[in-house]
Every structure is written in structure tokens, then in C-alpha cells.
C-alpha positions in Angstrom: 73.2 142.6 148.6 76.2 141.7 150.6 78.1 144.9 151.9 81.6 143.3 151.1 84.5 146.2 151.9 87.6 146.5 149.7 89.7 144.3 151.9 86.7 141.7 151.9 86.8 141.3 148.0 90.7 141.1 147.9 90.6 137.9 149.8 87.9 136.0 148.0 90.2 136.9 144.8 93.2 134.4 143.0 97.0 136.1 143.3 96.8 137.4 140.0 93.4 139.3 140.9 95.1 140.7 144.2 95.6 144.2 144.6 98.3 144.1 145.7 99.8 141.8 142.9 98.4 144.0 139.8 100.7 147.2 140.0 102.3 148.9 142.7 104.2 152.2 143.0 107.2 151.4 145.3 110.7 153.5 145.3 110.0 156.0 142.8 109.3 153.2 140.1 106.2 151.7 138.9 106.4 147.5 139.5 104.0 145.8 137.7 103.2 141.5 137.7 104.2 140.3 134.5 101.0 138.2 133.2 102.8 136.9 130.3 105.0 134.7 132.3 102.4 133.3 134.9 101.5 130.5 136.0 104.8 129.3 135.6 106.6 132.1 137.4 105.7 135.0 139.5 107.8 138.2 138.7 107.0 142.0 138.7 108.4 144.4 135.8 109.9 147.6 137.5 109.6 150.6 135.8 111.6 153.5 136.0 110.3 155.9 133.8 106.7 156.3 131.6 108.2 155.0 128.3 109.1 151.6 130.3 105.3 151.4 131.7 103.8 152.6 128.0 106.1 149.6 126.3 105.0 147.1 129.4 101.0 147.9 128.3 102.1 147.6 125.2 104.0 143.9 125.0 101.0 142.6 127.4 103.0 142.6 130.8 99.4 143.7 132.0 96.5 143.8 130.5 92.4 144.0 131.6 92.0 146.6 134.2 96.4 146.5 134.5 97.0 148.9 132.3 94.8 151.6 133.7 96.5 151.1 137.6 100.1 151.1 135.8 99.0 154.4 133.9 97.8 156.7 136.8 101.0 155.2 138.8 103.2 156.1 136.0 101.8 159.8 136.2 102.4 159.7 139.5 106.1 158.6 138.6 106.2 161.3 136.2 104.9 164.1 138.5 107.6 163.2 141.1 110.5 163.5 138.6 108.7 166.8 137.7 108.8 168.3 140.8 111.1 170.5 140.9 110.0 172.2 137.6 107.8 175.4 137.1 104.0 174.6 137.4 103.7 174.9 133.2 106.5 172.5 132.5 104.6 170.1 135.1 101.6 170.5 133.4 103.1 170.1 130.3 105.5 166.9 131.0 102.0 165.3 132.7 99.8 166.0 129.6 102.8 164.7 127.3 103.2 161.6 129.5 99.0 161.2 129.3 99.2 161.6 125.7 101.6 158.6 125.3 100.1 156.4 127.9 96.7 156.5 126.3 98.1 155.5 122.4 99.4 152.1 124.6 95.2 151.1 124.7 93.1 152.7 121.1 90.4 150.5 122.0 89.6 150.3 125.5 88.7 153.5 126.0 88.7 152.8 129.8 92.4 154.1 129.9 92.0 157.5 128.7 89.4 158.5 131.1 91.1 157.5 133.7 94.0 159.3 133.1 91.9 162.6 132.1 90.7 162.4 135.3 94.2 161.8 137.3 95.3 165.0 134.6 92.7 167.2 136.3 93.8 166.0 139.9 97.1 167.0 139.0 96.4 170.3 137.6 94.2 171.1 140.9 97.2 170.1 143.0 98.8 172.6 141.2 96.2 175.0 141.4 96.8 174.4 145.4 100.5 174.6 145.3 100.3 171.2 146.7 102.5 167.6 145.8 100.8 166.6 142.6 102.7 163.5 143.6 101.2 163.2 146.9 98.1 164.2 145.4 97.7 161.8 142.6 98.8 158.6 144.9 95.6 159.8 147.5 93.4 159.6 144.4 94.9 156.5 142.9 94.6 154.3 146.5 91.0 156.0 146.9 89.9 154.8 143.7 91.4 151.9 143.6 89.2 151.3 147.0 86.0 152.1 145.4 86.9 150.7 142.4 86.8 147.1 144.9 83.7 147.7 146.6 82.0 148.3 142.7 83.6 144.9 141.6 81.7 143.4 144.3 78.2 145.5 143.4 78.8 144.2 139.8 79.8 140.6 140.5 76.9 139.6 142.9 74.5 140.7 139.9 76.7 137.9 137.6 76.6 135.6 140.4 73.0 135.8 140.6 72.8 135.5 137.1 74.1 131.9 138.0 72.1 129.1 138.8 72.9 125.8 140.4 74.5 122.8 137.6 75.3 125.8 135.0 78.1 125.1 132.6 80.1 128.8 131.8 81.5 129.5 128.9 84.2 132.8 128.8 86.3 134.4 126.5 89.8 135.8 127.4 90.4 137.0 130.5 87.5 138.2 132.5 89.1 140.3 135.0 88.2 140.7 138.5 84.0 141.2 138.5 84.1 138.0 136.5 86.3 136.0 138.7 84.3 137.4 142.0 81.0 136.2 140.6 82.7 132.4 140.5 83.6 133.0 144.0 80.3 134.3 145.1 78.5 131.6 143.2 80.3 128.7 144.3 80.9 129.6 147.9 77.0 130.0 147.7 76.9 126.0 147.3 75.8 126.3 143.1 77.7 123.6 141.7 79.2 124.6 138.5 81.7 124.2 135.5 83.3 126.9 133.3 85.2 126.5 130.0 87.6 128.8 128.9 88.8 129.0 125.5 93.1 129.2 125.7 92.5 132.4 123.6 95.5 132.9 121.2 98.1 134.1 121.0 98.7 135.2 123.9 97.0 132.7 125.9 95.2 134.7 128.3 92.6 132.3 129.0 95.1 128.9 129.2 97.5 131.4 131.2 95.1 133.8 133.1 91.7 132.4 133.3 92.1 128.9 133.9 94.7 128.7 137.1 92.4 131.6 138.5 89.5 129.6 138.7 91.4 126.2 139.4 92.8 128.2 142.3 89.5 129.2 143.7 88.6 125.5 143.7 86.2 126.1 141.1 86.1 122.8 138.0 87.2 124.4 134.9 87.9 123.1 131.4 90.2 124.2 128.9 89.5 124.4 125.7 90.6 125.5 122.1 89.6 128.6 120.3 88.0 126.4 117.9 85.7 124.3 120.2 83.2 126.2 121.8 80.3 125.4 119.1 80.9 122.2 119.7 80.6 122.9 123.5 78.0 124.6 123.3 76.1 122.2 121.0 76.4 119.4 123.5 74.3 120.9 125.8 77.5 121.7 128.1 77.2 125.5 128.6 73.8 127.3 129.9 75.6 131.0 130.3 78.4 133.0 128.2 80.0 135.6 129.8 82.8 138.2 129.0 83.7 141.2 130.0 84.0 144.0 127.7 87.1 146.4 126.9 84.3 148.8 125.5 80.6 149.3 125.5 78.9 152.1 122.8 76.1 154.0 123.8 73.9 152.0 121.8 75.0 148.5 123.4 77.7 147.6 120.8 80.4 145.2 122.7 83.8 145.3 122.2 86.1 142.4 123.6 89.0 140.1 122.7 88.7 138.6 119.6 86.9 135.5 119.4 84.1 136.8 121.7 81.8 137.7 118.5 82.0 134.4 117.4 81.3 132.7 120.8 78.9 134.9 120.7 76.8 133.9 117.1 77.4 129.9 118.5 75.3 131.1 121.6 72.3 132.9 120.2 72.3 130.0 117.9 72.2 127.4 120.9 69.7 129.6 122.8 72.0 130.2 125.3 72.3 133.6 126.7 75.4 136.4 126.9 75.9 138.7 128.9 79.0 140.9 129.5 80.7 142.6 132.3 80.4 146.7 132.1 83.4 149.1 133.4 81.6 152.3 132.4 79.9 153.9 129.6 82.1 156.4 127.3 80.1 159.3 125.8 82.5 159.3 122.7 81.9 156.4 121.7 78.2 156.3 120.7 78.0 153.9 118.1 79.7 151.0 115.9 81.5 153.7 113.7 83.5 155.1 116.6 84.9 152.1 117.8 89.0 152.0 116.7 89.8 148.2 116.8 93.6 147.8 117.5 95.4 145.7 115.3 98.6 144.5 116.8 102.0 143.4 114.7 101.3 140.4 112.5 104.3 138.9 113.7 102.7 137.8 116.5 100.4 135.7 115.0 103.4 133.6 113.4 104.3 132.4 117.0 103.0 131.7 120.2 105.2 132.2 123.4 108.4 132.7 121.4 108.0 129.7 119.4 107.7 129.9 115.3 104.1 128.4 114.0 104.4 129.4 110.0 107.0 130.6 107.7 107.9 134.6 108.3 106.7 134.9 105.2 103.1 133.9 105.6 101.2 137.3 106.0 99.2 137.6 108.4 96.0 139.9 110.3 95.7 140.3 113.3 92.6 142.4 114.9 93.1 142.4 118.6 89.1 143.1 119.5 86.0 142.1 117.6 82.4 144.2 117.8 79.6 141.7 119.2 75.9 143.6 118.2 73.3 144.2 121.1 70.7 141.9 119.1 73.6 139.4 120.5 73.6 140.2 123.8 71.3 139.2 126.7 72.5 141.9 129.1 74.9 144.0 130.2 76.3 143.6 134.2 77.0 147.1 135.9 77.5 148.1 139.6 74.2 149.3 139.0 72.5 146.7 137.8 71.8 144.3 134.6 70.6 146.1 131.3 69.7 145.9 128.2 72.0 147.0 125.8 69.4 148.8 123.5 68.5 150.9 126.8 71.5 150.9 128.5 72.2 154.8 128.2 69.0 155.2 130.1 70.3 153.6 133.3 73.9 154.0 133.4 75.3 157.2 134.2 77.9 158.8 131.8 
């Protein structure tokens, strides 16, 4: 396995995937690229203050890995205003500010363990009688390193998953492991073609996914949400792949909704899935834990601002759906692909 470095991965990446382009802490103020307005603009949302960052995660400025780089900056943000405080009312303003940051994500459970874990950096800076501020930015660039290096473990197990003439089907926006597998894949000389459903209705995957890979050079397809059976029935697709906002203990995926049903159309085509792994979350064992978010209603009656029903149509809107590991083909870690009925025994907690 290639021994790609941090800076290496960065530049086989699109601008949206760029680290530098995700989130930033810059003049006391968290500036984070607003997703919802590329491709047809590139802006940052500056953040002042956590409640700012907590309603930017929440109206879909970011979203994928975003939200968890925003968060630990925002801390960061927080601890810095704190500074001047008593060590108790920094440890309290931090844990309030954690608190709030992690009702932005119910579902990806990624969030809250990361911020748990920039909470006990903070608290040991205290401890040390050292900046907390200081502290928590060391941590954050150090793990945003690693974090680099692992999508590059990760993705060269989905890019060997890959074989010359495959047609890819996704879901949503894959995020960066995803992207880098294309990458790999394709600069490896394997000629191939992914479709991407547009994903409503936000449009991550008309707005995200598709100038990503069109960027890297890669041919891509857009499709509606509607289609991929259809796809898939023609004979056009050989691999499915997602990533996944959260994975139970007993190989239950989690993902934007629409992936279960890609996923049904696939086993019934004999075509295999297999989704991208952050981490495994030992409180989330099973099915019953999961806590699918379901967003305002309203914004199922629109899409980008514009009206597509009456206001007063009701409607439902489920953000994630639950795809069972009898569904699933394997499940792509940094350490390795796994089955999801075993994946406890290979993945550390």
C-alpha cells in the first residue's frame, strides 16, 4: 500500500474535498465553505460565535465529515472567548457549547465523539494550566493530519475493490475516502463510470458529487433519485458504494436516505454494496439505538428556495434510512474490508 502523506492526499482531492476549503479557524471566527451554494459560487460562512456554527451544521452549510471540523474549531472559538474566566466556568461554557454542537448531528454519531474527545483535551489543558485554546487547535491540526493519511488507508481498499470497465453507482455525497478511491482508481489506468443520484432535496449528489468527480476528470452520470433500478437493471452498474453517517456494532448502515433502497435494487441485480466506515460507536450496538433525524417538512415542499407543492401538503421527511448487513457486501475501514456480521471483531472501538 502506497505511503501517501497528508499533503499527498490533499492534492489528488476536488476543491470541495481540500483541507483547506472545508473549515478553517482564522481571526477568532470559525469560516466554513458553504456547500449549499457550490458549484455555482465559492463562498465561506464566518462564524463568530458557536450558536452561528451549530445553525451553519444545522441549515447544511457543511455536511459529511464538515460538521465535525466546524465543531472542534468552534470549541476552540469558545475556549478563546473563555479565557479569561475561572477554570470551572471554562469547563462549564465548553461542556455547554459541546452539548449544543452535538444536538446539530442525532444521527451521525461521528460528531459527538469527536467533540468528547476535544472536551477531555480541554479539561487536561486545564489540568496543565495551559491555553485550552492553544491546546485544542494542536489537537485539531494533528488530527486533522491523521485523519488524511487514514482517508488514504481506507480509499486504496475501495479502489482495489474497483476493477477495470466498472460502472459505480453512489448515494449522496461520499465524502473524501470515496472521492480518493476514484482518484486512485482512475489514475491507476481502470477505465470507469459512476452515477450519482442528484439526491433531494438538498442536491448533494447533483451539487457535491457530480462536479467532484467531473473535476477529477473522471465520466460521471447524473441521475434522478428515481432511476437507479433502472440503471442497475441495464447492466450499467457492477459496484454500489456509500459511505455511512453510522455503522452499529452488528453491521446495521446508516446513510442518506435513499441508500436503503439503492441498496434492495442491488442485491436484487447481484450487484454488490459496500460502504465507507469512519469508526465504530460502542453505543450504538444495534438497530434499536439508531435515532434517525427527521428534518422540517417544509423542506420537502421546495428545492433550492423554489415552491414544489401547496404549503399545505404535509409532508415526512426522514433524513437517513437503516440498510441491514444481509444487504451489505462489506464494510471499507483504514483497516481493512469486513463483513458487517463480524465487523466488531476487527475494528477497534
Amino acid at each position: 500500500m502506497e505511503n501517501n502523506t497528508s499533503q499527498d492526499v490533499n492534492e489528488m482531492l476536488p476543491f470541495i474535498l481540500k483541507r483547506e476549503n472545508v473549515a478553517r479557524y482564522e481571526d477568532g471566527a470559525v469560516h466554513i465553505f458553504d456547500r449549499r451554494r457550490y458549484p455555482f459560487e465559492r463562498v465561506f460562512v464566518s462564524c463568530p460565535d458557536v450558536e452561528s456554527v451549530a445553525l451553519a451544521i444545522e441549515t447544511m452549510v457543511t455536511q459529511g465529515g464538515g460538521p465535525s471540523i466546524a465543531a472542534m474549531y468552534a470549541l476552540a472559538m469558545e475556549a478563546n472567548r473563555l479565557s479569561h474566566r475561572p477554570a470551572d466556568e471554562i469547563r462549564a461554557g465548553l461542556q455547554a457549547a459541546t452539548t449544543r454542537l452535538i444536538h446539530t448531528r442525532p444521527t451521525n454519531t461521528a460528531l459527538a465523539r469527536r467533540l468528547e474527545a476535544a472536551l477531555q483535551v480541554a479539561n487536561d489543558a486545564l489540568e496543565r494550566q495551559e491555553s485550552v485554546e492553544a491546546a485544542l487547535l494542536n489537537w485539531i491540526e494533528q488530527r486533522r493530519t491523521q485523519s488524511y493519511v487514514d482517508y488514504a488507508s481506507t480509499a486504496r481498499y475501495g479502489a482495489d475493490l474497483i476493477s477495470d470497465g466498472d460502472g459505480i453507482l453512489t448515494m449522496c455525497f461520499a465524502e473524501t475516502a470515496f472521492i480518493l478511491s476514484l482518484s486512485m482508481a482512475w489514475r491507476e489506468g481502470k477505465r470507469i463510470q459512476v452515477f450519482v443520484p442528484e439526491t433531494r432535496p438538498y442536491l448533494q449528489g447533483a451539487r457535491l458529487t457530480a462536479p467532484c468527480i467531473q473535476e477529477l476528470g473522471i465520466p460521471v452520470h447524473l441521475i434522478s433519485d428515481n432511476m437507479p433500478a433502472f440503471v442497475l437493471s441495464q447492466g450499467k452498474v457492477q459496484k454500489y458504494f456509500t459511505a455511512a453517517d453510522l455503522i452499529t456494532l452488528d453491521g446495521h448502515v446508516v446513510n442518506k436516505i435513499g441508500t436503503f433502497q439503492n441498496a434492495i435494487a442491488a442485491h436484487y441485480h447481484h450487484v454488490p454494496y459496500f460502504a465507507y466506515c469512519w469508526g465504530l460507536d460502542p453505543h450504538k450496538p444495534d438497530r434499536a439505538s439508531i435515532e434517525v433525524e427527521e428534518r422540517d417538512a417544509s423542506e420537502l415542499r421546495q428545492c433550492r428556495g423554489t415552491p414544489t407543492t401547496i404549503a399545505e401538503i404535509p409532508a415526512y421527511y426522514p433524513a437517513f434510512d437503516i440498510t441491514p448487513p444481509h444487504l451489505v457486501s462489506g464494510i471499507i475501514t483504514r483497516l481493512g474490508v469486513f463483513s458487517p456480521f463480524d465487523l466488531r471483531n476487527h475494528f477497534p472501538l
